[in-house]
C-alpha positions as CSV (number, residue, x, y, z in Angstrom):
1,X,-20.4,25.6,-18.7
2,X,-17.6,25.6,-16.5
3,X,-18.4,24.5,-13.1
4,X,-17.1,26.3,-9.6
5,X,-14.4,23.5,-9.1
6,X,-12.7,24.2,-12.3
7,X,-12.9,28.3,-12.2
8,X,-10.9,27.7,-8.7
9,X,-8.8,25.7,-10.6
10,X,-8.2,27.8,-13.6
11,X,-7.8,31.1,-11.2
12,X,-4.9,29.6,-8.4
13,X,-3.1,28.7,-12.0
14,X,-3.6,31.6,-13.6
15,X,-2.4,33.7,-10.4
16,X,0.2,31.5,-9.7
17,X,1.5,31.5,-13.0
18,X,1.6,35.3,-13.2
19,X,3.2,35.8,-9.4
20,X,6.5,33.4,-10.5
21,X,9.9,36.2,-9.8
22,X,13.0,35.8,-11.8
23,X,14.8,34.8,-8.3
24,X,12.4,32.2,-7.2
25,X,13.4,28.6,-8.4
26,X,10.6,26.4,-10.1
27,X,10.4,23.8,-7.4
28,X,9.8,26.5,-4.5
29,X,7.1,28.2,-7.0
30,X,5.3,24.6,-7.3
31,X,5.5,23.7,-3.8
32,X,3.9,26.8,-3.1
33,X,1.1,26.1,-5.7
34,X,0.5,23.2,-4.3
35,X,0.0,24.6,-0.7
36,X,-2.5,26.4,-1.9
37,X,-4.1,23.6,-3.3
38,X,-4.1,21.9,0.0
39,X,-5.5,24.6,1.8
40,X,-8.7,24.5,0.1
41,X,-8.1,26.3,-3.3
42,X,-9.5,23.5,-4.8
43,X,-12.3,21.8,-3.3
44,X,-12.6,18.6,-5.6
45,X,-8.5,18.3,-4.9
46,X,-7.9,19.0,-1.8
47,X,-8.4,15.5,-0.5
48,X,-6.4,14.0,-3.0
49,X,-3.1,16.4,-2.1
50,X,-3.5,15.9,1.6
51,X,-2.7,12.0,1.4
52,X,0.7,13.2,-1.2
53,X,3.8,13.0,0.3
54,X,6.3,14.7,-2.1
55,X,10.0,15.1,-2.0
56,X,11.1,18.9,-1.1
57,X,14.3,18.1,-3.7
58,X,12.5,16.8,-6.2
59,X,11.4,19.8,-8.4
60,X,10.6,17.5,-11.1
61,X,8.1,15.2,-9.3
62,X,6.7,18.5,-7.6
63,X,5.7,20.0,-11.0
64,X,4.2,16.2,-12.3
65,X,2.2,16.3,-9.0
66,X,1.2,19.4,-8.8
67,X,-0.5,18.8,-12.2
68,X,-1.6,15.7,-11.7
69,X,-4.0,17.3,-8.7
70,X,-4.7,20.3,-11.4
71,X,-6.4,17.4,-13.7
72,X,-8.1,15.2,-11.4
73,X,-10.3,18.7,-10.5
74,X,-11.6,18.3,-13.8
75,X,-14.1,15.5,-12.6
76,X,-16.3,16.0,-15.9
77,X,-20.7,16.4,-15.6
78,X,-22.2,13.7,-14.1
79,X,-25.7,11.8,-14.4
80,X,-27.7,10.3,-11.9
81,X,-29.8,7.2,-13.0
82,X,-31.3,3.7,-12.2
83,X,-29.5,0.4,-13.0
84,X,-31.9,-2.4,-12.9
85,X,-30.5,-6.1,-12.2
86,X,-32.7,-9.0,-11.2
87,X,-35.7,-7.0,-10.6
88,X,-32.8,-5.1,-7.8
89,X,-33.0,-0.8,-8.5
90,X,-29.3,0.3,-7.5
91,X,-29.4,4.5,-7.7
92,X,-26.3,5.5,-9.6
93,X,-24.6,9.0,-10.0
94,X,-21.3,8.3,-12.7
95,X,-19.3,10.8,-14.9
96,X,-21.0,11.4,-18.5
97,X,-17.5,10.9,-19.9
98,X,-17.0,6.9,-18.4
99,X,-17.6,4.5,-20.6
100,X,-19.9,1.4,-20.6
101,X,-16.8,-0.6,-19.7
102,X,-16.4,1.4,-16.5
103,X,-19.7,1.2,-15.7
104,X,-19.8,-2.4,-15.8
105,X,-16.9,-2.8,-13.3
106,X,-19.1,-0.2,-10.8
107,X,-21.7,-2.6,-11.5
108,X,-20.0,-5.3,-10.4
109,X,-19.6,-4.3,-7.1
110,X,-23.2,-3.7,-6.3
111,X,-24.4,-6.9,-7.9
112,X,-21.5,-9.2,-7.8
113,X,-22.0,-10.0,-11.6
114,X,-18.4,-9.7,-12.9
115,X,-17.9,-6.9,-15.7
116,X,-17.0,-9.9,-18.3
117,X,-20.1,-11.2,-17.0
118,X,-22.8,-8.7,-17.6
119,X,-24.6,-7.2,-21.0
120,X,-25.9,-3.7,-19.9
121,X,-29.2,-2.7,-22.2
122,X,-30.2,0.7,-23.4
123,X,-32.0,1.7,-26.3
124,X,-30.4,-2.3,-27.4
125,X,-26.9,-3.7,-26.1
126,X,-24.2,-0.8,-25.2
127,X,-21.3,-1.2,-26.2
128,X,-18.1,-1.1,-23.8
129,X,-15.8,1.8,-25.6
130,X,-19.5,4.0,-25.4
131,X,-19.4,6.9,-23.0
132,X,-22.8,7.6,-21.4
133,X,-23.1,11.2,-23.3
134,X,-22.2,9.6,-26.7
135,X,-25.9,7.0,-25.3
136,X,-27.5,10.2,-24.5
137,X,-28.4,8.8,-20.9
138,X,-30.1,11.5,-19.1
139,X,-31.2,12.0,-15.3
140,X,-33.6,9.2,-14.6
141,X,-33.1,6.8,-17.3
142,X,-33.1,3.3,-17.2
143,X,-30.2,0.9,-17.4
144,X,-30.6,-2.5,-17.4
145,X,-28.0,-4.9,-16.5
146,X,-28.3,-9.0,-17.9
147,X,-26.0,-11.7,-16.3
148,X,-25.1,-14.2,-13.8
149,X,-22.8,-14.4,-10.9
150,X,-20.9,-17.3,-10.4
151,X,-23.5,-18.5,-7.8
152,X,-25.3,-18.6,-10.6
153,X,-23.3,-20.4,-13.1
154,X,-22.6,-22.4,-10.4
155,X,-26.1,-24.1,-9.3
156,X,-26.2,-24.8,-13.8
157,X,-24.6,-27.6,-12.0
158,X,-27.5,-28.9,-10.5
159,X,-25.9,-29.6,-7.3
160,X,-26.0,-33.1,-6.4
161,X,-27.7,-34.5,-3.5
162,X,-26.3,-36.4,-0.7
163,X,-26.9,-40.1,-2.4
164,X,-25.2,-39.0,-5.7
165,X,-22.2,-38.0,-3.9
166,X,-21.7,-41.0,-1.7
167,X,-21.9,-42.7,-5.0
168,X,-19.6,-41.3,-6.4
169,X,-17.1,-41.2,-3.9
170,X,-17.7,-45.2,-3.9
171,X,-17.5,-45.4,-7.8
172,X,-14.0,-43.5,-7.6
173,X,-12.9,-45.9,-4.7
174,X,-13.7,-48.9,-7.0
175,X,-12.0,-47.4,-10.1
176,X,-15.1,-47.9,-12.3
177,X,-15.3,-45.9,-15.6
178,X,-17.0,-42.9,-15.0
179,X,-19.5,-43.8,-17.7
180,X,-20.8,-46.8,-15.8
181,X,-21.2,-45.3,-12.8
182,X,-24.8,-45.2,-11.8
183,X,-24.9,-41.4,-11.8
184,X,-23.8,-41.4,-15.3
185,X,-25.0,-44.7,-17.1
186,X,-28.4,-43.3,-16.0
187,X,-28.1,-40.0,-18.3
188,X,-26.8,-41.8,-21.1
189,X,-29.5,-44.5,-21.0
190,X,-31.7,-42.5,-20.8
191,X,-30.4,-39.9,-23.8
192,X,-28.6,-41.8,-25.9
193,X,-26.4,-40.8,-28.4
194,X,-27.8,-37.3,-29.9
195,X,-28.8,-37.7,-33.8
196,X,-27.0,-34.6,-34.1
197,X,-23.7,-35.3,-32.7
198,X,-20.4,-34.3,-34.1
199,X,-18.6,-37.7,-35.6
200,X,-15.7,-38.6,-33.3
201,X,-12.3,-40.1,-34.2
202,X,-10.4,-42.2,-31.8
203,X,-7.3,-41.8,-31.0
204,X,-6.4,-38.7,-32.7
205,X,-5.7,-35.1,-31.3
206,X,-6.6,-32.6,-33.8
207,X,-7.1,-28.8,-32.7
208,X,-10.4,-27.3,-31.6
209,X,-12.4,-26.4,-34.9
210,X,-13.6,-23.1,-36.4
211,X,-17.1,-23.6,-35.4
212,X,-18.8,-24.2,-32.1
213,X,-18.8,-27.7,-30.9
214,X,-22.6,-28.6,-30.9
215,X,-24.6,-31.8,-30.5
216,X,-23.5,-32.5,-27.0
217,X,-26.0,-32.7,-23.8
218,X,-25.5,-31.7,-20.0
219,X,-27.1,-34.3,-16.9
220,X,-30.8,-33.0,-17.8
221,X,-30.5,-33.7,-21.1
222,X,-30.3,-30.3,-22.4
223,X,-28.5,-29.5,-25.7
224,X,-24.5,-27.8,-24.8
225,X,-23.2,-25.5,-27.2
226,X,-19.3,-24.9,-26.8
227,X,-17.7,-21.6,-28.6
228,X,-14.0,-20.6,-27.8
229,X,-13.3,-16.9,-27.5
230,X,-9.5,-17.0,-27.7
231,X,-9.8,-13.5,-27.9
232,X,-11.3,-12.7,-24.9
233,X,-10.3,-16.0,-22.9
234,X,-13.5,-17.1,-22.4
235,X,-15.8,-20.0,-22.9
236,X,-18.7,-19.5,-23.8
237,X,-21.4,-22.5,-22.6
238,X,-24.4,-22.4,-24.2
239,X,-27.6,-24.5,-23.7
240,X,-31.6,-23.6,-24.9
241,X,-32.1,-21.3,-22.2
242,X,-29.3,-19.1,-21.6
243,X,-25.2,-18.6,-22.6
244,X,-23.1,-18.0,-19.8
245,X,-19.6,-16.5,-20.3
246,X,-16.9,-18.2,-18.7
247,X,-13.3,-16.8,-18.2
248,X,-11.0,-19.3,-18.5
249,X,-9.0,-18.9,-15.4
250,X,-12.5,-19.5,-13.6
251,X,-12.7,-22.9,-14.1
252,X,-10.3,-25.1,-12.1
253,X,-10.2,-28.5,-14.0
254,X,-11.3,-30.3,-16.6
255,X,-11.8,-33.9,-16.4
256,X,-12.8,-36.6,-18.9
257,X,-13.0,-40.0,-19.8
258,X,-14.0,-42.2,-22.9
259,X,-17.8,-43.8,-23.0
260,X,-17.2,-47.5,-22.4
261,X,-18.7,-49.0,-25.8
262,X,-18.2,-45.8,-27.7
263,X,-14.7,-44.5,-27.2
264,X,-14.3,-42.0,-29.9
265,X,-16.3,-40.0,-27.7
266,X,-15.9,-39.0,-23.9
267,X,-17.5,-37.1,-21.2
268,X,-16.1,-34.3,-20.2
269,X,-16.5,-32.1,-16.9
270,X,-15.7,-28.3,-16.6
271,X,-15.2,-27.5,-12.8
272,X,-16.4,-24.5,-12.1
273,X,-15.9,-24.2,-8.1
274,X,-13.0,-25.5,-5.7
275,X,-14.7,-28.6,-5.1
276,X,-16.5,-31.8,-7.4
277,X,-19.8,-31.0,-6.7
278,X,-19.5,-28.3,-8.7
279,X,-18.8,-30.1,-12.1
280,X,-21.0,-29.3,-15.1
281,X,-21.0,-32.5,-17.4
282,X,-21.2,-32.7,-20.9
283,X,-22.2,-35.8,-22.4
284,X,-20.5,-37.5,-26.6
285,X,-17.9,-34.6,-27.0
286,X,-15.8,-36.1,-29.8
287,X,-12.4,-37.4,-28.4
288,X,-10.3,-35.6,-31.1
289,X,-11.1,-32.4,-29.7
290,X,-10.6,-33.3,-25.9
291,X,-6.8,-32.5,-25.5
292,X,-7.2,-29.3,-27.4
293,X,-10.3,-28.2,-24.9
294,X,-8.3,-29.2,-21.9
295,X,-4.9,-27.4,-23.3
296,X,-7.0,-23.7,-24.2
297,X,-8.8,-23.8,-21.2
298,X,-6.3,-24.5,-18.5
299,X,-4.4,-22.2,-20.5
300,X,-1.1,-24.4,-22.6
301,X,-3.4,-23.4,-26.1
302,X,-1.5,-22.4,-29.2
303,X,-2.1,-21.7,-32.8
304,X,-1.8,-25.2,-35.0
């Protein structure tokens, strides 16, 4: 059913339409119509053509603009329902016709998750090209929203404390291999090298493989799990308890170095804020792979 906006609508154009005089020229006929509009004949409109500024000469740009306002009365139905994100209700009222994609950027301004960011559950995972009708959400259903802001993916890092940074700004002053720093000789002696680790080969570049690069371990000893989605520039980092979805241009640096005693293998940090502290370590990633993982994610990758 059509709604009161777009009966206006469809009257001023039919009348407007109907009143146009051999003598009167096209772009006198549109400016009219689109006085009219700005006098109220179109509620939804009439903010819109208030702000628009158009040429007098330009009968062409009249006519676009005039039916450019004609088409944003047609707002569509809306919905109102509840979006649920870390145990947060956010009351939401969006056009039956957006999609899941345009919900998620909506989203991201009232929960800071960024829209790349965020799975968004009903009845299972939605899909982003879905429009709410084609979902069947109704008024009061339940969305519910799963990611992380980059607060989030941040503190992954486990921030270090006070001592671990003075140590490290000592160990960098002295030059030491980053694996024999205290910070980090401590996590490899206590880990060792995982059973499961993908075999290394020194001094060789080859290109990131098909697979995910598996077998590696963060600072607290938990299994990393690195899959490349060149497609969608991200990087996906993936440990036991959760996979966060990085976009490459949010991480600033990657930095790495060989394992002193093992150098077809290096540690390797993903920076994931504008300062150290904020580097998530990953422990026996196989030095073949290195130059390719610091060439996609900063950006310089290509097809081999």
């Amino acid at each position: 059913m059509a709604s009161n906006d777009d009966q206006s609508c469809g009257s001023i154009l039919e009348q407007t339409t109907d009143s146009i005089s051999p003598t009167e020229s096209p772009t006198e006929n549109v400016s009219q119509n689109a006085s009219v509009l700005e006098e109220g004949g179109c509620g939804t409109c009439s903010s819109q053509s208030a702000d628009t500024d158009t040429p007098a000469d330009s009968g062409g740009d009249n006519g676009n603009a005039a039916s450019a306002q004609l088409e944003n009365c047609d707002i569509g139905e809306t919905v109102t329902f509840t979006v649920i994100y870390n145990k947060q209700k956010y009351d939401v009222e969006f056009g039956l016709n957006k999609t899941i994609l345009d919900l998620k950027k909506h989203v991201q301004t009232l929960t800071g998750v960024p829209s790349t960011m965020q799975k968004i559950m009903f009845k299972g995972m939605a899909k982003d090209d879905v429009t709410l009708q084609d979902l069947k959400v109704v008024k009061g259903s339940k969305l519910m929203v799963v990611g992380s802001t980059m607060n989030d993916v941040l503190q992954v890092t486990n921030t270090p404390t006070t001592k671990e940074l003075q140590e490290e700004d000592k160990a960098t002053t002295s030059k030491e291999p980053l694996s024999q720093q205290k910070q980090h000789k401590k996590v490899l002696d206590k880990y060792g090298k995982p059973d499961d680790v993908v075999p290394g080969v020194k001094n060789k570049k080859e290109p990131l493989p098909p697979a995910p690069l598996t077998g590696m371990y963060n600072k607290a000893g938990g299994k990393v799990r690195l899959t490349f989605k060149l497609e969608l520039d991200q990087l996906w980092l993936g440990t036991k308890e959760r996979t966060e979805k990085l976009p490459m241009n949010s991480i600033k640096a990657v930095v790495s170095e060989p394992i002193v005693g093992h150098e077809e293998y290096h540690m390797l940090a993903l920076q994931l804020g504008p300062t150290e502290a904020s580097r998530y370590w990953i422990y026996w990633v196989p030095s073949q792979y290195v130059d390719a993982i610091k060439d996609t994610v900063l950006g310089k990758w290509q097809l081999f």
